[in-house]
Legacy VTK file of the C-alpha trace (Angstrom):
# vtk DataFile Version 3.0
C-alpha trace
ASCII
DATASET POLYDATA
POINTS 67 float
-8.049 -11.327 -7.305
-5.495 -10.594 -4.263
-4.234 -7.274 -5.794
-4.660 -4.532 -8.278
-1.261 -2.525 -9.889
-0.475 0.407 -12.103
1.836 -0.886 -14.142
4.726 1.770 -15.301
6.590 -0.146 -17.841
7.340 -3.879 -18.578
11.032 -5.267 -18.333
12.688 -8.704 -19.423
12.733 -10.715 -15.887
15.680 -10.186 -13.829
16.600 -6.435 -15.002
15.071 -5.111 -11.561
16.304 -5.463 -7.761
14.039 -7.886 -6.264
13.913 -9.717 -3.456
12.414 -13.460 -3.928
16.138 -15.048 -4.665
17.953 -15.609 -8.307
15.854 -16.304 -10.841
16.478 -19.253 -13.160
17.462 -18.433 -17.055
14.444 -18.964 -18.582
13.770 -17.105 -21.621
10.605 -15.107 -22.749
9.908 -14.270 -18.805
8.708 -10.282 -18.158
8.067 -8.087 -14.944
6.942 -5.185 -14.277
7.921 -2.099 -12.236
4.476 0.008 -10.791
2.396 0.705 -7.689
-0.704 -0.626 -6.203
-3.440 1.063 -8.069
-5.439 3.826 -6.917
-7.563 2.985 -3.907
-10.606 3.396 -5.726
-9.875 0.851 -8.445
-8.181 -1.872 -5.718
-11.336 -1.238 -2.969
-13.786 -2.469 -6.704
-11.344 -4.927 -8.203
-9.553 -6.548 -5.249
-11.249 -9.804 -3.451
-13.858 -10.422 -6.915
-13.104 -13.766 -8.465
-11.400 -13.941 -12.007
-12.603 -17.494 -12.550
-14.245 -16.333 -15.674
-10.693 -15.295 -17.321
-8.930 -18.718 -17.208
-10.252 -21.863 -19.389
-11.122 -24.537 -17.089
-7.486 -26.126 -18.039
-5.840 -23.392 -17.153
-2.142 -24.395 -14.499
-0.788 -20.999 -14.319
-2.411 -19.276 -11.354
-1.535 -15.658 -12.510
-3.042 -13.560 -15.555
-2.501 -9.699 -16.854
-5.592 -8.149 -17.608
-5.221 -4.741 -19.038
-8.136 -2.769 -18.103
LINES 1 68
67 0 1 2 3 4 5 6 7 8 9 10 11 12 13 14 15 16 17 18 19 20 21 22 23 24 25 26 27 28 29 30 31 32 33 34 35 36 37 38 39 40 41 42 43 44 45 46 47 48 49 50 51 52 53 54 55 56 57 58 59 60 61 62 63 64 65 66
């Protein structure tokens, strides 16, 4: 895990500034506007491996895991 968020609310992609360049027109994609979370949640989350959330087929490198 590189990084830990409080996530405030969850938008259809696009509906935000951001900085990474346009964004294609696909459908169905989400993103969220937060802040890193707490220190004492990222200093016991952040830098722990997540293997054992993603099936061994799994391409996409990113999960949400609402905990």
């Amino acid at each position: 895990m590189q990084e830990v968020y409080q996530v405030a609310t969850w938008l259809p992609a696009g509906s935000t500034f951001f900085s990474r360049g346009m964004l294609d027109d696909s459908p169905g994609r989400w993103e969220f506007v937060g802040q890193k979370a707490p220190e004492e949640i990222r200093n016991k989350d952040n830098d722990h491996s997540v293997e054992h959330l993603f099936p061994k087929s799994a391409q996409n490198p990113i999960k949400y895991v609402n905990v």
